[in-house]
C-alpha positions, 0 to 999 in steps of 0.5 A, spaced: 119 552 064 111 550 065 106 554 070 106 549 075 114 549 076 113 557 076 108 557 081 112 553 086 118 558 084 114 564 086 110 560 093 117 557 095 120 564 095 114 567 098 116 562 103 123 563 105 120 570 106 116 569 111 122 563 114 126 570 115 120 573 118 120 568 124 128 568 124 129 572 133 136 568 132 139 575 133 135 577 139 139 575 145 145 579 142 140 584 142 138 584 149 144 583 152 146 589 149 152 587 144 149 591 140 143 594 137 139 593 134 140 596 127 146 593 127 143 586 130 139 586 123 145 588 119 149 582 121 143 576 121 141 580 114 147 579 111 149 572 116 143 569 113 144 570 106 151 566 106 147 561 110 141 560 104 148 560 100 153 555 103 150 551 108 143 549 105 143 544 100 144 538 106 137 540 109 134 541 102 137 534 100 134 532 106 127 535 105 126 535 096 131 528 095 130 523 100 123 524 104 118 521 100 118 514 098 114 513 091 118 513 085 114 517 082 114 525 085 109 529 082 111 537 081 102 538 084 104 535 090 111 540 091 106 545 089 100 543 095 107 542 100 109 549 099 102 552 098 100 549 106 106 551 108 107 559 106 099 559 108 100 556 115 106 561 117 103 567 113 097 565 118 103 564 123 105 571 122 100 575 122 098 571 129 104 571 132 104 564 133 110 561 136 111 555 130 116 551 126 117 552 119 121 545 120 115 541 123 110 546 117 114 543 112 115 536 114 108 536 117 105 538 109 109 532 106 106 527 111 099 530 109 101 529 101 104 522 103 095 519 106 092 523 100 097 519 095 096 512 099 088 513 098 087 516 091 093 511 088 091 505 092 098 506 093 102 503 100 102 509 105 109 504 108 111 505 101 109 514 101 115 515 106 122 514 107 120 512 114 127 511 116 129 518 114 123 521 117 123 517 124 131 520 124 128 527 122 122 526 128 128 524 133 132 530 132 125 535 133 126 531 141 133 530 141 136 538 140 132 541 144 134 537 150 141 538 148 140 546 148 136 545 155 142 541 159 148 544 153 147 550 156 148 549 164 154 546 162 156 551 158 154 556 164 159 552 169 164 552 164 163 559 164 163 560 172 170 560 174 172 566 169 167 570 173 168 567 181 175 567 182 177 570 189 179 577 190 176 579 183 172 585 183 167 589 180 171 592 175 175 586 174 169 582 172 166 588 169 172 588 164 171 581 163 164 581 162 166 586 155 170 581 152 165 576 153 161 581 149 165 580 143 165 572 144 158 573 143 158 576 137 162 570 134 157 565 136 152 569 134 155 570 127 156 562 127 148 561 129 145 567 123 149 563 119 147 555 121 140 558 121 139 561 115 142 554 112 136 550 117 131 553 116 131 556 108 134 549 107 127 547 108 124 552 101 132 550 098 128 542 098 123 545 094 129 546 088 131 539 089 124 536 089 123 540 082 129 536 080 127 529 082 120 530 079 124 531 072 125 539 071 132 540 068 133 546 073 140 543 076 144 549 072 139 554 075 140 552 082 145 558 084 141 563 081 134 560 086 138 561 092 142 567 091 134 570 091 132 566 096 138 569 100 136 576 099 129 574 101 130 571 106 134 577 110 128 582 107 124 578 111 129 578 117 130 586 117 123 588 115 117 583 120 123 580 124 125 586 126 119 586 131 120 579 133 127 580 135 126 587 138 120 585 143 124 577 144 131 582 146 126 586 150 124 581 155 132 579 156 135 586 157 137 587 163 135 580 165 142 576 161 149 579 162 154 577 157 157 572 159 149 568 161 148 570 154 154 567 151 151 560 154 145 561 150 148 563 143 154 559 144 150 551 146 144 554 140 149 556 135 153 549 136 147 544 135 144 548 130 151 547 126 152 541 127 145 539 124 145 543 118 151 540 116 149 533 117 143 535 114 137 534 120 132 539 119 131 542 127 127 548 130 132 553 132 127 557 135 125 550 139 133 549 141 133 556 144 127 557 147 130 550 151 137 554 152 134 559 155 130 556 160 136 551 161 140 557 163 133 560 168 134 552 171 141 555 173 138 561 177 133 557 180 127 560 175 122 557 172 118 558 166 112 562 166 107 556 166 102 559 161 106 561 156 110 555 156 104 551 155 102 556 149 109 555 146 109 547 145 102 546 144 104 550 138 109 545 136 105 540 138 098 542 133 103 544 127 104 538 124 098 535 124 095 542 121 100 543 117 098 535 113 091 537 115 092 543 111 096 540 106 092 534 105 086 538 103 090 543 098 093 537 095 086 532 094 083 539 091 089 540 086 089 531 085 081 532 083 081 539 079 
């Protein structure tokens, strides 16, 4: 095994480190008091380990296999994607920048694609499997609308449980704690499609290697066996904080069954994404959910943090291929 095939092994699972660290999948169980946290990240820990496992290959087909366009894909250019990304969400990390791991990664591949067009005199046309980047792209716009509107029908589907004449405080009360479990189903089901989305994109690394001719096919289980572990070492160490203070501002704020909505329409989305291999922003799809079902109330979201929020997401994609281009061109030079 060459240096560069050990160095992008250490940077992708550096990456799914810090992946895990930005994972809050579990704060609204958390925050509606289903339960604590302790618990709370002793379920996303181990839920998203089985997911980097069993539900990961598709994205990482997506991201590793069938992105770029040339024919011939260099391990130096893998190495510039992993390095931009782990850099940009380390950055992000220690900031407490709201980003996307998804839009980090596919952001460095784009920045690979112009450095390789210019350097090469290649064709940019040729340097990307536009179709597949135009379906990735579509995805990003339309999953988090599905979250936003999923969620208020799933809350109207959910009202005549609670509303029915002549019940009362006790009843729904009684009610409320049975959805408590149900939210704990649709929890687990979102840990699990979270892990496989988002630790998809590191897992596409592994599958970029093999395209660019390393013989590592038979090493495959091992790599994602540790990159599941880390994966949920980042969860429960740094995004511990971030699923405590995201649950904070929930509780007392969602009764189990509003929050049911939220988890149920997430987890759902993300589900089916994973498994026809759509790279997506669960946390772009639940931020959406939540402000689908503050739309059912008559609330709106906080203008200044909403702004913050998707100016993030918009400036991750061209920074991430900003960066990915610079760490590329210095690697294609020296």
């Amino acid at each position: 095994m060459d240096t560069i095939t050990i160095l992008l092994i250490i940077f992708s699972l550096v990456l799914v480190f810090a992946i895990g660290a930005q994972d809050e999948t579990m704060a609204t169980v958390y925050g509606s008091g289903s339960l604590r946290l302790f618990w709370a990240m002793v379920m996303g820990g181990g839920l998203g380990f089985l997911g980097v496992i069993f539900l990961s290959d598709n994205v990482g087909k997506t991201i590793g296999s069938n992105l770029l366009g040339m024919d011939n894909v260099q391990k130096k250019m893998i190495l510039a994607i992993v390095i931009s990304t782990a850099i940009w969400l380390l950055v992000a990390i220690k900031t407490h920048l709201p980003i996307s791991t998804t839009h980090s990664v596919v952001g460095s591949v784009f920045g690979i694609a112009v450095v390789w067009a210019i350097f090469t005199e290649g064709s940019f046309q040729q340097s990307l499997n536009w179709g597949e980047m135009g379906m990735i792209m579509l995805g990003w716009v339309i999953s988090p609308i599905l979250g936003f509107f999923g969620v208020i029908l799933m809350q109207k589907a959910l009202l005549p449980f609670l509303k029915k004449k002549n019940k009362g405080f006790l009843e729904v009360e009684e009610i409320e704690g049975y959805f408590r479990y149900l939210i704990l189903i649709a929890a687990a089901v979102n840990q699990f499609s979270r892990g496989g989305n988002d630790a998809g994109n590191a897992i596409g690394i592994f599958y970029g290697l093999v395209e660019a001719g390393s013989n590592l096919e038979d090493q495959l289980l091992v790599f994602k066996i540790v990159a599941g572990i880390l994966f949920s070492a980042g969860l429960v160490t740094y995004g511990k904080k971030l699923v405590a203070n995201v649950g904070r501002r929930t509780t007392g704020q969602l009764r189990p069954s509003e929050a049911l909505a939220i988890v149920a329409t997430t987890s759902l989305i993300l589900l089916l994404s994973t498994i026809f291999g759509f790279p997506v922003s669960g946390g772009h799809i639940l931020v959406f959910a939540m402000i689908g079902y503050a739309r059912t109330r008559g609330e709106r979201p906080d203008r200044k943090n909403f702004r913050k929020m998707v100016s993030m997401w918009v400036l991750t994609f061209p920074i991430a291929a900003g960066l990915s281009a610079l760490v590329y061109g210095v690697i294609y030079l020296f």
